[in-house]
DSSP file (Angstrom, degrees, kcal/mol; ACC not computed):
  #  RESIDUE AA STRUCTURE BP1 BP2  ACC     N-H-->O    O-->H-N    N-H-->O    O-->H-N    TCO  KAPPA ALPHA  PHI   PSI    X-CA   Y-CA   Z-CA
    1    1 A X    >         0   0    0      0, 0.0     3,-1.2     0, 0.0     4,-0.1   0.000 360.0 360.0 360.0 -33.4 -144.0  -83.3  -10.7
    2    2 A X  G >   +     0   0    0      1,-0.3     3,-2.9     2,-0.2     0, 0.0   0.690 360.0  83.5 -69.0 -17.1 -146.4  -86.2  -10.8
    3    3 A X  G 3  S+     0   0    0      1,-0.3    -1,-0.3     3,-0.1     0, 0.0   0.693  91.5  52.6 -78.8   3.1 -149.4  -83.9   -9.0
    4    4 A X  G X  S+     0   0    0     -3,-1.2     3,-2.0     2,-0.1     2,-0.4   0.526  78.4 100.2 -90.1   9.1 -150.1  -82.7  -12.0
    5    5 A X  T <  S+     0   0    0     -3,-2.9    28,-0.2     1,-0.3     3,-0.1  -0.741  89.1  27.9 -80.6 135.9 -150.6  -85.5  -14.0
    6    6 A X  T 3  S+     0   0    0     26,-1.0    -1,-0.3    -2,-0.4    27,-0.1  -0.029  98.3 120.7 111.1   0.5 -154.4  -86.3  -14.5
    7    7 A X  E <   -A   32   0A   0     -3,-2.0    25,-2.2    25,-0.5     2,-0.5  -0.443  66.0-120.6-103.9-179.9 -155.1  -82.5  -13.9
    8    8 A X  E     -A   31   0A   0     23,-0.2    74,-1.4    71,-0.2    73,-0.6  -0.949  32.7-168.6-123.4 128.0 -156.8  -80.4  -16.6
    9    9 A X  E     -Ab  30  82A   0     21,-1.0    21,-1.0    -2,-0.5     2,-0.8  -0.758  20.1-161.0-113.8 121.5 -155.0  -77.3  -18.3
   10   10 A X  E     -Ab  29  83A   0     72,-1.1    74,-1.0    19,-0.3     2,-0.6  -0.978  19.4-164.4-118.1 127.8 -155.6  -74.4  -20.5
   11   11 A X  E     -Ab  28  84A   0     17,-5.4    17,-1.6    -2,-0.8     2,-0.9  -0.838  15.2-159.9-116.5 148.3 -152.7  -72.8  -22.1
   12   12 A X  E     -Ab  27  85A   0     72,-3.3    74,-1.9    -2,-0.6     2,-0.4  -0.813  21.5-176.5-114.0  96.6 -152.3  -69.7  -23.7
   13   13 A X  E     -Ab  26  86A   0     13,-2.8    13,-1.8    -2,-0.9     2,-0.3  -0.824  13.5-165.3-123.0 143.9 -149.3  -69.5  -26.0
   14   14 A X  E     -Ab  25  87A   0     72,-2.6    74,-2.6    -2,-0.4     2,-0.4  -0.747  11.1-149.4 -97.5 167.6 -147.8  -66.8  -28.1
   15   15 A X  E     -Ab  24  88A   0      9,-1.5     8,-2.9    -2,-0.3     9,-1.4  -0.998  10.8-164.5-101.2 121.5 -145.2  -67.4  -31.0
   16   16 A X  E     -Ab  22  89A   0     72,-2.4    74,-0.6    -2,-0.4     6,-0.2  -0.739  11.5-131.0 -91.0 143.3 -142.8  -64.8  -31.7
   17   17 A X    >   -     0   0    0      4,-1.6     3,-1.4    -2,-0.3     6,-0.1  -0.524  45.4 -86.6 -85.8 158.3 -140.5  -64.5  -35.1
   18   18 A X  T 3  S+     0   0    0      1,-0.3    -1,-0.1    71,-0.1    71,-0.0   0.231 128.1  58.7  -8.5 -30.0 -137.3  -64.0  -35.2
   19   19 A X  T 3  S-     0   0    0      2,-0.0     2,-1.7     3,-0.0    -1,-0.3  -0.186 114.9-104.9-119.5  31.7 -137.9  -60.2  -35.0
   20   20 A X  S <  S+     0   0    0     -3,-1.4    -3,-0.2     1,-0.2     3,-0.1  -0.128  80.9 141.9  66.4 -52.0 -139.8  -60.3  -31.7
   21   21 A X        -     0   0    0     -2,-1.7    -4,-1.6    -5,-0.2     2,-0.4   0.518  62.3-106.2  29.2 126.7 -142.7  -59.7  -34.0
   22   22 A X  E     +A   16   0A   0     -6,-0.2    -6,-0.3     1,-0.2    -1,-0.2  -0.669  46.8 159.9 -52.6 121.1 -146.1  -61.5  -33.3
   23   23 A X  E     +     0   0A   0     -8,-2.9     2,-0.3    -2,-0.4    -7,-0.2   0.642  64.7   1.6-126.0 -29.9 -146.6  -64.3  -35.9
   24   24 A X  E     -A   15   0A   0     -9,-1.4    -9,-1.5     2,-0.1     2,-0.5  -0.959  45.2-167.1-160.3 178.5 -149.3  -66.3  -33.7
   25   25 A X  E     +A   14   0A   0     -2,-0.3     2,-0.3   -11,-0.2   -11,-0.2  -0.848  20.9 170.2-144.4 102.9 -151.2  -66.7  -30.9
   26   26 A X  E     -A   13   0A   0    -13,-1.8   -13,-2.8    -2,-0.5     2,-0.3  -0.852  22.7-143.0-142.8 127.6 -153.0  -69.4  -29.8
   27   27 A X  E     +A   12   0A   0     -2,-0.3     2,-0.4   -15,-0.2   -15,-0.2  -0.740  21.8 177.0 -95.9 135.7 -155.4  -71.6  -26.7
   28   28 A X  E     -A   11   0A   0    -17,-1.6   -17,-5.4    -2,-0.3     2,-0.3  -0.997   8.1-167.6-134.8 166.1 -155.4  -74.9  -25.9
   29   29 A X  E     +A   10   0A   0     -2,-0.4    16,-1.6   -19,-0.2   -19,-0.3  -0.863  25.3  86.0-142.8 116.2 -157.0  -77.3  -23.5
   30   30 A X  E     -AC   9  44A   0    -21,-1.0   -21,-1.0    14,-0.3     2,-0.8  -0.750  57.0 -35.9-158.4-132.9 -156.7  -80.5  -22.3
   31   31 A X  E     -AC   8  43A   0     12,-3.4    12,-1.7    -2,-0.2     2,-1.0  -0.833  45.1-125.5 -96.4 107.4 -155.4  -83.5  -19.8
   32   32 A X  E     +AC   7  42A   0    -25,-2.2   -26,-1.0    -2,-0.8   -25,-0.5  -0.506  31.1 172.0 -80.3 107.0 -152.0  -83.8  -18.5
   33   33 A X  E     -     0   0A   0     -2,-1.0     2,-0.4     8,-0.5     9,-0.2   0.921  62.3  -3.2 -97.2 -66.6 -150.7  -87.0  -19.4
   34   34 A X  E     - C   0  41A   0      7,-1.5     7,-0.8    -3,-0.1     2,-0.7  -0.944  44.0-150.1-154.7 166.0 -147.5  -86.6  -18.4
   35   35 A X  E     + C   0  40A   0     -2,-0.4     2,-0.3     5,-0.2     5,-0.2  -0.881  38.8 159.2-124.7 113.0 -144.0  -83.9  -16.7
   36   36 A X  E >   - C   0  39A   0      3,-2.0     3,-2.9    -2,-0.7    -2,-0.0  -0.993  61.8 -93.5-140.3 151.4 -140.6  -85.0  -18.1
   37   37 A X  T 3  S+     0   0    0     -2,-0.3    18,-0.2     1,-0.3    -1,-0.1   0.816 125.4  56.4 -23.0 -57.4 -137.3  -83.1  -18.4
   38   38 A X  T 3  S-     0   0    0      1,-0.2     2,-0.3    16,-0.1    -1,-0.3   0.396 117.5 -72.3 -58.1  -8.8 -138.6  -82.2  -21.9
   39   39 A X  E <   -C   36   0A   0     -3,-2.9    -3,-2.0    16,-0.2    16,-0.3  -0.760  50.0 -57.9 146.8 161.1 -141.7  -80.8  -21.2
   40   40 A X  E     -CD  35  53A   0     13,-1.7    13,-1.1    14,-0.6     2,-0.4  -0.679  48.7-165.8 -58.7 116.0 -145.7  -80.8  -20.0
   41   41 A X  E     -CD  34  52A   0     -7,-0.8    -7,-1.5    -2,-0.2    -8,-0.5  -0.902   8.4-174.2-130.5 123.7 -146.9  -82.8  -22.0
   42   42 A X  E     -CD  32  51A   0      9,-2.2     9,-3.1    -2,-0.4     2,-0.7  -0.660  27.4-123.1-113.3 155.6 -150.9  -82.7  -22.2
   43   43 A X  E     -CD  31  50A   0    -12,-1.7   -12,-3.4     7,-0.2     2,-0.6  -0.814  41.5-136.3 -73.3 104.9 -154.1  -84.8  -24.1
   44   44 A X  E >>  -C   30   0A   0      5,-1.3     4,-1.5    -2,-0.7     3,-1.0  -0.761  19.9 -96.8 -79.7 131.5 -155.7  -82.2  -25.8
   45   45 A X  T 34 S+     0   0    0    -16,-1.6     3,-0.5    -2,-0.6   -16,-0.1   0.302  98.7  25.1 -12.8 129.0 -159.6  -82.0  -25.6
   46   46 A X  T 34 S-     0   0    0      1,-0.2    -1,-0.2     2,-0.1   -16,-0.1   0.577 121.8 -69.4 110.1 -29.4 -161.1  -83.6  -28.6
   47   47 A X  T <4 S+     0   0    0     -3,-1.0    -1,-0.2     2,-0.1    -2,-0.2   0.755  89.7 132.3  93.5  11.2 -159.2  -85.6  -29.9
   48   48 A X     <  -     0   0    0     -4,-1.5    -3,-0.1    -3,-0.5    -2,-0.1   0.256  60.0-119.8-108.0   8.8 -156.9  -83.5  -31.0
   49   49 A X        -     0   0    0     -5,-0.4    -5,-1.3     2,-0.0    -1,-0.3  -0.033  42.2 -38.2  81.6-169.2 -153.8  -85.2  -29.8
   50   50 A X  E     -D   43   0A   0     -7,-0.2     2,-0.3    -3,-0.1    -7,-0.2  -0.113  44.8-179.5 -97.4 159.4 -150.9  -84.4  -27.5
   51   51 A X  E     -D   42   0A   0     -9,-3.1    -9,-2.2     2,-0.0     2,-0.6  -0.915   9.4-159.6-155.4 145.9 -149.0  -81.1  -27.0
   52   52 A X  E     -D   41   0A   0     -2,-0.3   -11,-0.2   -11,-0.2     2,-0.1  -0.953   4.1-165.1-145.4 128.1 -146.4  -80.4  -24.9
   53   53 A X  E     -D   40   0A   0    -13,-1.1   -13,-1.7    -2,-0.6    -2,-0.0  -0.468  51.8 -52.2-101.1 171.5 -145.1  -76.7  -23.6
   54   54 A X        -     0   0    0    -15,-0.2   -14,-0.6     1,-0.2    -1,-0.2   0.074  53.5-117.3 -49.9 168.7 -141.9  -75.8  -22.0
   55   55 A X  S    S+     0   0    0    -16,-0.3     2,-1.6   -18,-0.2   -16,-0.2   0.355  79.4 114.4 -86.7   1.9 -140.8  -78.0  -18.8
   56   56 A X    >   -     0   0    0      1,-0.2     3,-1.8     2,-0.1     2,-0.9  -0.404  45.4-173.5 -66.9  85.3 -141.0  -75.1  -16.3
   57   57 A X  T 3  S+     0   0    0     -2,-1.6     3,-0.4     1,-0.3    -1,-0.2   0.312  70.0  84.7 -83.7  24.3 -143.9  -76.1  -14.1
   58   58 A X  T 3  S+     0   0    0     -2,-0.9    -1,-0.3     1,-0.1    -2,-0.1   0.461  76.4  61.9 -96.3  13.7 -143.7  -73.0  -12.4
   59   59 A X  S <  S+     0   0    0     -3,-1.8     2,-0.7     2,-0.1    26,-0.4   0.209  80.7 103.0-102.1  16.7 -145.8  -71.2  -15.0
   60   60 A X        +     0   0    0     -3,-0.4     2,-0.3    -4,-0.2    24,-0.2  -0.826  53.4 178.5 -93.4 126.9 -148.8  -73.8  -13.9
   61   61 A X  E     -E   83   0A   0     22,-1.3    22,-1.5    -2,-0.7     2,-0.1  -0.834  33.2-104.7-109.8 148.6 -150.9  -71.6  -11.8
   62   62 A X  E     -E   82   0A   0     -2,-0.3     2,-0.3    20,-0.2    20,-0.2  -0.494  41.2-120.9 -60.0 147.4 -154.2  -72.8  -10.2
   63   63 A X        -     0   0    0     18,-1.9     2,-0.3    17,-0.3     3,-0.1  -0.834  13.6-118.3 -91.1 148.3 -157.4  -71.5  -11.9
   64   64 A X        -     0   0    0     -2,-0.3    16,-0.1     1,-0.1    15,-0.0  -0.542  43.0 -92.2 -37.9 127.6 -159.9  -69.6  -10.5
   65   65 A X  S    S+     0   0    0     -2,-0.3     2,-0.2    14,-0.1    -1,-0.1  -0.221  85.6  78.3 -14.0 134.1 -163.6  -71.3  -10.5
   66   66 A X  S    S-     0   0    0     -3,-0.1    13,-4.5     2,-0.0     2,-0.5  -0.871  79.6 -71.7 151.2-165.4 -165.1  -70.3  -13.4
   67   67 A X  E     -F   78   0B   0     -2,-0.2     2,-0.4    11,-0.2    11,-0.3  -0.996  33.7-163.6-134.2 136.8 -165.7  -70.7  -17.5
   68   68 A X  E     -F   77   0B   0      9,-2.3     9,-2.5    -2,-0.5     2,-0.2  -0.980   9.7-145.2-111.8 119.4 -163.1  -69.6  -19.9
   69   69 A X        -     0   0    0     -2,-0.4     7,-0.1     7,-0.2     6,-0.1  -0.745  20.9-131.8-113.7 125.1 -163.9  -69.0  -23.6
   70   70 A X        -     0   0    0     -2,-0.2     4,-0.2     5,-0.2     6,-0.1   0.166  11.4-135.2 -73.4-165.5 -161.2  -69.9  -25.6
   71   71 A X  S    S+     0   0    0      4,-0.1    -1,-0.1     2,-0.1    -2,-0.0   0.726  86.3  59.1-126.2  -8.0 -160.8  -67.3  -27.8
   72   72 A X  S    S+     0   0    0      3,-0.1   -46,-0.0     1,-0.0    -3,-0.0   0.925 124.3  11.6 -69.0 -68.9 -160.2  -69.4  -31.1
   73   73 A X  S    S-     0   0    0      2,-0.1    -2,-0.1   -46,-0.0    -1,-0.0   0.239 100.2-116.5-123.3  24.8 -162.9  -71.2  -31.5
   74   74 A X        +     0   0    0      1,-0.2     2,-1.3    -4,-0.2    -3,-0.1   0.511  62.6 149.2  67.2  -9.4 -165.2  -69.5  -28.9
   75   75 A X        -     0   0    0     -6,-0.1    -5,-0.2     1,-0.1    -1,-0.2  -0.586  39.9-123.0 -74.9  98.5 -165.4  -72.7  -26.9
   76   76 A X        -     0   0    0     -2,-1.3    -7,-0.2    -7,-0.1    -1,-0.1  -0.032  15.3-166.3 -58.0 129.0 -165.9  -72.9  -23.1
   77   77 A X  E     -F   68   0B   0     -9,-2.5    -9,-2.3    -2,-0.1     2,-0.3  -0.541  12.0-157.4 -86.0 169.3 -164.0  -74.5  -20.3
   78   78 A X  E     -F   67   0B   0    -11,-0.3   -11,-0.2    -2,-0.1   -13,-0.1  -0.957  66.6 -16.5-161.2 122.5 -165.7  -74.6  -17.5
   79   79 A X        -     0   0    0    -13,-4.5   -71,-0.2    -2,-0.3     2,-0.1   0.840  67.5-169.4  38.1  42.3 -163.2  -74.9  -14.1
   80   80 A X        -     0   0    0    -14,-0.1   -17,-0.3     1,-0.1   -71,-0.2  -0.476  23.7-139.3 -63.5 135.8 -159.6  -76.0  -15.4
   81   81 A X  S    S+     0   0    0    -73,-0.6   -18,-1.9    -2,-0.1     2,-0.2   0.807  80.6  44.1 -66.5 -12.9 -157.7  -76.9  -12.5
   82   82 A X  E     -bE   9  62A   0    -74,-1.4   -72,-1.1   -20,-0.2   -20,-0.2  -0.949  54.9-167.5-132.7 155.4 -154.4  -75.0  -14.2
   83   83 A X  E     +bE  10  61A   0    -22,-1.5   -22,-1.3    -2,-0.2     2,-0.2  -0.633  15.7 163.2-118.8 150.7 -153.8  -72.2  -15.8
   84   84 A X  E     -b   11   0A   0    -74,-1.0   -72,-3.3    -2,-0.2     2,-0.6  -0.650  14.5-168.5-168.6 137.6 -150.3  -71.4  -17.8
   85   85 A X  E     +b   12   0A   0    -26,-0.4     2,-0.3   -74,-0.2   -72,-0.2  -0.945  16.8 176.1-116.4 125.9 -149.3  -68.7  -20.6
   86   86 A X  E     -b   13   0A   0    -74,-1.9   -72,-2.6    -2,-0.6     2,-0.5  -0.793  23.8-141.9-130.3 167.0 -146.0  -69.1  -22.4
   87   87 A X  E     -b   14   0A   0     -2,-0.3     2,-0.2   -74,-0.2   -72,-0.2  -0.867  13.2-154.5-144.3 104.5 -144.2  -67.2  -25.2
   88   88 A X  E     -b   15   0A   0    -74,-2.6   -72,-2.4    -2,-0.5     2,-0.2  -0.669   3.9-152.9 -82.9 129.2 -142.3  -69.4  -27.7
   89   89 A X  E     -b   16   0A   0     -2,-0.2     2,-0.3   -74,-0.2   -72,-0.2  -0.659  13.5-156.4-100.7 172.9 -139.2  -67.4  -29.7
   90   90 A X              0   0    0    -74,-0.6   -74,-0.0    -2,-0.2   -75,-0.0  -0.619 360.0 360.0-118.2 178.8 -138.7  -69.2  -33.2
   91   91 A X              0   0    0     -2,-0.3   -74,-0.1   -72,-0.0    -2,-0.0   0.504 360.0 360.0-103.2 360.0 -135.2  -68.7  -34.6
């Protein structure tokens, strides 16, 4: 669990309603400070403080080489070492 800590992440997550229903959909990027029973919990780029996705580290995939343009805010990452897409249900 620990070999990902220091590595750098982009996540793709959607939110689903209650009704399966889209309600949003969303990028982040940053450092991953640390892999606990509760969750991935990563530095986002920026300054923009911490966020932490489900604890399944089998949705961290290597990335390809390359640049990824986030889709938000049009900024590009450039070689993140992990990749991971999750879908959060809300109640």
């Amino acid at each position: 669990m620990s070999d990902f800590v220091g590595k750098t992440l982009l996540a793709g997550t959607t939110v689903l309603g209650s009704d399966g229903a889209g309600v949003n959909r969303f990028q982040v990027f940053g450092t991953i400070s640390s892999v606990e029973p509760q969750g991935v919990t990563f530095e986002r780029a920026g300054g923009e403080g911490p966020f932490t996705l489900p604890p399944d580290t089998a949705r961290l995939q290597l990335a390809a080489a390359g640049e990824y343009r986030l889709s938000g805010s049009g900024r590009t990452i450039s070689n993140p070492d992990l990749l991971c897409i999750c879908t959060v249900h809300q109640p």
